[in-house]
C-alpha positions in Angstrom: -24.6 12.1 -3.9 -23.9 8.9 -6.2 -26.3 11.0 -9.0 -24.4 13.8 -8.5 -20.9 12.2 -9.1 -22.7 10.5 -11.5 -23.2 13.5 -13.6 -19.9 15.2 -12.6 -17.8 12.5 -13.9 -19.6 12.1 -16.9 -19.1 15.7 -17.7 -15.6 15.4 -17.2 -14.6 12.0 -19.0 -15.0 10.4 -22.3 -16.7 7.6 -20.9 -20.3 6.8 -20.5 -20.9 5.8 -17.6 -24.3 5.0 -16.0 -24.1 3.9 -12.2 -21.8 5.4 -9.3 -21.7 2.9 -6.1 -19.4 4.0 -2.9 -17.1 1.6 -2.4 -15.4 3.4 0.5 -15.8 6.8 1.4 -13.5 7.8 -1.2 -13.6 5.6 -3.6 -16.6 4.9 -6.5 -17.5 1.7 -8.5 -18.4 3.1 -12.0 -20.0 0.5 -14.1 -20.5 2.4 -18.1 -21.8 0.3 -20.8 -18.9 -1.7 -21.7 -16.4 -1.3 -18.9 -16.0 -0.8 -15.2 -14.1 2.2 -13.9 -12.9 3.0 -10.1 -13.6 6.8 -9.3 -11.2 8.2 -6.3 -12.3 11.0 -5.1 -10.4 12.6 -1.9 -8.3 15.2 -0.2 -6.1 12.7 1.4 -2.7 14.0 -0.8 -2.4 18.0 -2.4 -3.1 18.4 -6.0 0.5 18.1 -6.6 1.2 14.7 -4.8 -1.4 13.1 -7.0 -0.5 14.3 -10.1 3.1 13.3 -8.9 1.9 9.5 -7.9 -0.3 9.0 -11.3 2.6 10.0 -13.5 4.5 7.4 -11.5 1.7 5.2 -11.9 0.8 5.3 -15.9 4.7 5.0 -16.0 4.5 1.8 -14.2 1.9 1.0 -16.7 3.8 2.3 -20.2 6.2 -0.1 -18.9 4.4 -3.5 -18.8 3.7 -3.4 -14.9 0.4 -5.0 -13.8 -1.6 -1.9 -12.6 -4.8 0.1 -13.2 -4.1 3.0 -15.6 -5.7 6.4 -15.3 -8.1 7.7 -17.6 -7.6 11.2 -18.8 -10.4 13.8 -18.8 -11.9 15.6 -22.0 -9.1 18.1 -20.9 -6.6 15.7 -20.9 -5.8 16.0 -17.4 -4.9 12.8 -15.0 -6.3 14.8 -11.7 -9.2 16.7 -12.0 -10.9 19.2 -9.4 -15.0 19.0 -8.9 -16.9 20.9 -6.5 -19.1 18.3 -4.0 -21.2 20.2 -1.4 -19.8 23.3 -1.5 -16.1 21.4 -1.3 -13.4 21.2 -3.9 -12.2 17.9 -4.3 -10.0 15.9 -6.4 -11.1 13.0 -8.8 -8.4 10.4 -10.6 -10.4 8.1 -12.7 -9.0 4.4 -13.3 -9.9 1.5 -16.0 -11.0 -1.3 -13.4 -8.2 -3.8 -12.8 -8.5 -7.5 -13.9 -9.0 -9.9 -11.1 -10.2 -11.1 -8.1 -8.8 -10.4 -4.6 -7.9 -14.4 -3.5 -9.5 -16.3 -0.7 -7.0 -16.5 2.1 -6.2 -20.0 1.7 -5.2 -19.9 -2.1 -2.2 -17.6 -0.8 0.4 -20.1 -1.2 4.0 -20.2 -1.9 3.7 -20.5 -6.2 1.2 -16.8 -5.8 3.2 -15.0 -3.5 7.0 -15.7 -5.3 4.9 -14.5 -8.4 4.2 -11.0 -6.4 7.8 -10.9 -4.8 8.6 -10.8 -9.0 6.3 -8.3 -9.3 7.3 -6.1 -6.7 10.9 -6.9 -8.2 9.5 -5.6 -11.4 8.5 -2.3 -9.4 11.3 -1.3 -7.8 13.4 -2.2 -11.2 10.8 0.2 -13.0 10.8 2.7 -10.2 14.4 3.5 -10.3 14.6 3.9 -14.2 11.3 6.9 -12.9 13.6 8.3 -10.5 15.9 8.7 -13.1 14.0 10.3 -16.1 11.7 12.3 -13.6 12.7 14.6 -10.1 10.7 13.7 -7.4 9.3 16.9 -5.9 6.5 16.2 -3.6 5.9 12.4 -2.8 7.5 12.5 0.6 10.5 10.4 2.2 8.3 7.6 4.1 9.1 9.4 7.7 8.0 12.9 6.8 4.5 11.2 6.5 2.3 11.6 9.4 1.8 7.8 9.7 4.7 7.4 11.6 4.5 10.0 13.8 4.4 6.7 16.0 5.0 9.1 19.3 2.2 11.9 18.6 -0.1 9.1 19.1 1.0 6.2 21.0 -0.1 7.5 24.7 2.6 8.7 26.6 1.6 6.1 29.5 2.7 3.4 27.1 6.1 4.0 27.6 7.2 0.9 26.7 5.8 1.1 23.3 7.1 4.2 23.3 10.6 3.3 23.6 10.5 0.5 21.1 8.9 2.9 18.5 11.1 5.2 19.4 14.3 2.8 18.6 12.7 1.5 15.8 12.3 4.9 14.0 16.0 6.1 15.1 17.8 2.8 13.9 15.3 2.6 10.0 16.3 6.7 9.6 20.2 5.7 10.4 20.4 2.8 7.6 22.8 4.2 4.5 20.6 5.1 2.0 21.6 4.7 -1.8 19.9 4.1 -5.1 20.4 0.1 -4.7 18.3 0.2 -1.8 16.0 3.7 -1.2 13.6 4.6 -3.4 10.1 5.1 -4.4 7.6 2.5 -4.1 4.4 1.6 -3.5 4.1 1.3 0.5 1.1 -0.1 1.1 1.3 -4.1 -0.2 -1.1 -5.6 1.7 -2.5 -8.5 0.3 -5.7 -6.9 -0.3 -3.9 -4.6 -2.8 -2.8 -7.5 -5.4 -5.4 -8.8 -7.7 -5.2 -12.1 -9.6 -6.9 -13.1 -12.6 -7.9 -16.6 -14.1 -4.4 -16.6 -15.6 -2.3 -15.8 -12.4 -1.5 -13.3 -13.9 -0.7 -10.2 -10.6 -2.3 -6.5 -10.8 -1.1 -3.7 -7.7 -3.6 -1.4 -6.7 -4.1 1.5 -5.0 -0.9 3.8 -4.8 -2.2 6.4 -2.8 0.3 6.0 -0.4 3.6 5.7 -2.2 6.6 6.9 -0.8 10.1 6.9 -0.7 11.4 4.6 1.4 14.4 1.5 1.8 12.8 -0.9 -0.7 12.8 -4.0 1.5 9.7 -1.7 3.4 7.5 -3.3 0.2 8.9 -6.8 0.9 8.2 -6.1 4.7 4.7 -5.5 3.8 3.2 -8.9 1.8 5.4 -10.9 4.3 3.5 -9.3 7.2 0.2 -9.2 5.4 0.4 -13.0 5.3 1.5 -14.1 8.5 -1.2 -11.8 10.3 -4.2 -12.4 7.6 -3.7 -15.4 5.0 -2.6 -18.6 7.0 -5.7 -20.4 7.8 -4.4 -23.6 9.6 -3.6 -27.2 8.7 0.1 -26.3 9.2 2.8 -24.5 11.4 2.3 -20.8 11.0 5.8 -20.7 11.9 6.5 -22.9 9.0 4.4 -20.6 6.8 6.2 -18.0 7.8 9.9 -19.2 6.6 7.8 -20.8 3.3 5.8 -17.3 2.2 9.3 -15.4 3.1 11.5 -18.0 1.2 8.7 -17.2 -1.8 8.6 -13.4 -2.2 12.5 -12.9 -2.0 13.4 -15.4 -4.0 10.6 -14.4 -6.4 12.4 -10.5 -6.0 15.4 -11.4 -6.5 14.6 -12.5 -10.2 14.1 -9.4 -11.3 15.9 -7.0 -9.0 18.9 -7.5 -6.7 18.6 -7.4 -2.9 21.5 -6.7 -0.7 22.3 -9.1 1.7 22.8 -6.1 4.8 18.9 -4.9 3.6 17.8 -8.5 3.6 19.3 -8.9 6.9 17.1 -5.7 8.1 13.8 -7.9 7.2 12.2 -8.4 11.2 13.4 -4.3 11.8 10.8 -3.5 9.0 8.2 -6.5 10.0 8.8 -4.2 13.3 8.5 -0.9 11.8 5.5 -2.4 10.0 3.5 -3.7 12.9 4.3 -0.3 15.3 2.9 1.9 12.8 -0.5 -0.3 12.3 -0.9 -0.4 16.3 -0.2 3.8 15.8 -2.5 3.9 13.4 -5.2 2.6 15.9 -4.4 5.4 17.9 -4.8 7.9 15.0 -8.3 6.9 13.5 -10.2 5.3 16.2 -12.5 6.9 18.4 -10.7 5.8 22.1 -13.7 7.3 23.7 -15.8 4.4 21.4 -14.2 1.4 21.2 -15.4 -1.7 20.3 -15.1 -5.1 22.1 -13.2 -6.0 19.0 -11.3 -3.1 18.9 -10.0 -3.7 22.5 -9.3 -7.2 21.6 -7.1 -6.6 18.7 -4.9 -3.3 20.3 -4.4 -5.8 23.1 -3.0 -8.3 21.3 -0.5 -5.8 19.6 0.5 -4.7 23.1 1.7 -7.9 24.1 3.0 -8.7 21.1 5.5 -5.4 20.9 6.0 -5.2 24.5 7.2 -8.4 24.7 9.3 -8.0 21.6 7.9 -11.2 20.4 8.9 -11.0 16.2 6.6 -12.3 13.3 9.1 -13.3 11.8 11.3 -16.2 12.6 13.8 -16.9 9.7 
């Protein structure tokens, strides 16, 4: 299959590229002679919604944001369709980002008040978009199938249940305006930030971009942090306040944050945490779980059924 993409993506771009490794199911490491390239190749979003997200993205980009641009085929198209057993698929190719993704403890205070900037950046960048280009087919965050929280979540957990349920009603009823809602990038975990031997920040992986209350891409790092990066020698409650203090002051640099959506920060570490312990629900095989698995859906049950918050600020 890696020959075969191979050959197909050669065909298609202007770039010579001479070995395909899977780094996920969908996505390709393509080393050529003089640069390295990420191939995504999925179904996961219609022809449309990707075309929609990498015009959004090579925006970002023509504007002096830190993320991977696309390369355009010998067609000069930013989404291409191949054909992989007997399947039409569709390929974006991007120039490899800069960077490395940082050890857990390096994820201090200095690093993460430079990504709040950067997601300040974003949203500042994202707005001036919105305003040059309609949004046709990138959905509104709850029309996703993500947070169809009570599809999945069994019906026997009805406290869960409940709390999802409040949660979603009392995000949809927030006023929405261009201050606050827009598009952004929805997924920023950790994982997706790159930093290179300059500090200097590169966001990757927009596949799941969406329209949504900014503070959502806040939510996210904050979240990402207090669940993955703290590694002891310290109060993770401490840490908390400390990588929270960081990213909004570090947003608020470059875009402004109203104080009623700043206030709305543990709702979204809420929101945020439900639809990961849905998510479990939606991918994993209950038939099949693992020890580890069971350990970690256990924890989130205790956690959200006892209401216990993240976030303590």
């Amino acid at each position: 299959m890696d020959q075969k993409i191979l050959k197909l993506l050669n065909q298609l771009y202007p770039v010579d590229i001479r070995k395909v490794e899977a780094v996920t199911n969908e996505m390709y490491r393509c080393t050529a002679k003089h640069d390295t390239y990420f191939a995504r190749i999925t179904n996961y979003k219609t022809y449309e919604e990707q075309l929609e997200e990498v015009t959004y993205t090579n925006f970002l980009y023509e504007e002096g944001l830190g993320v991977s641009p696309t390369i355009f085929s010998r067609d000069e198209k930013a989404v291409e369709k191949i054909t992989l057993g007997n399947k039409e698929v569709l390929t974006v190719l991007y120039k490899a980002a800069p960077g490395i993704h940082l050890p857990r403890e390096q994820w201090n205070a200095d690093v993460l008040k430079e990504v709040g900037r950067q997601i300040g950046r974003l949203h500042r960048y994202s707005s001036k978009f919105e305003e040059i280009y309609p949004i046709n087919y990138i959905n509104d965050w709850h029309e996703n199938e993500e947070y169809a929280f009570l599809k999945y979540i069994p019906k026997e957990e009805s406290v869960i249940r409940g709390i999802a349920e409040e949660v979603l009603s009392t995000v949809k009823g927030l006023p929405k305006n261009r201050s606050n809602y827009g598009l952004l990038h929805g997924d920023l975990w950790l994982e997706n930030v790159l930093v290179d031997s300059n500090s200097k920040l590169t966001i990757v992986d927009f596949q799941d971009c969406e329209k949504n209350y900014y503070i959502f891409d806040l939510a996210v790092p904050i979240y990402s942090a207090i669940e993955y990066s703290f590694v002891g020698g310290g109060n993770i409650v401490e840490y908390g306040r400390d990588i929270t203090e960081a990213i909004i002051v570090g947003y608020q640099e470059e875009h402004g944050l109203p104080l009623e959506m700043l206030e709305q920060l543990p709702l979204f570490i809420k929101l945020k945490e439900v639809f990961e312990y849905s998510l479990m629900h939606m991918y994993w095989n209950k038939e099949k779980l693992t020890e580890e698995q069971i350990r970690i859906m256990n924890h989130y049950r205790m956690r959200i059924e006892r209401n216990h918050s993240l976030l303590d600020i």
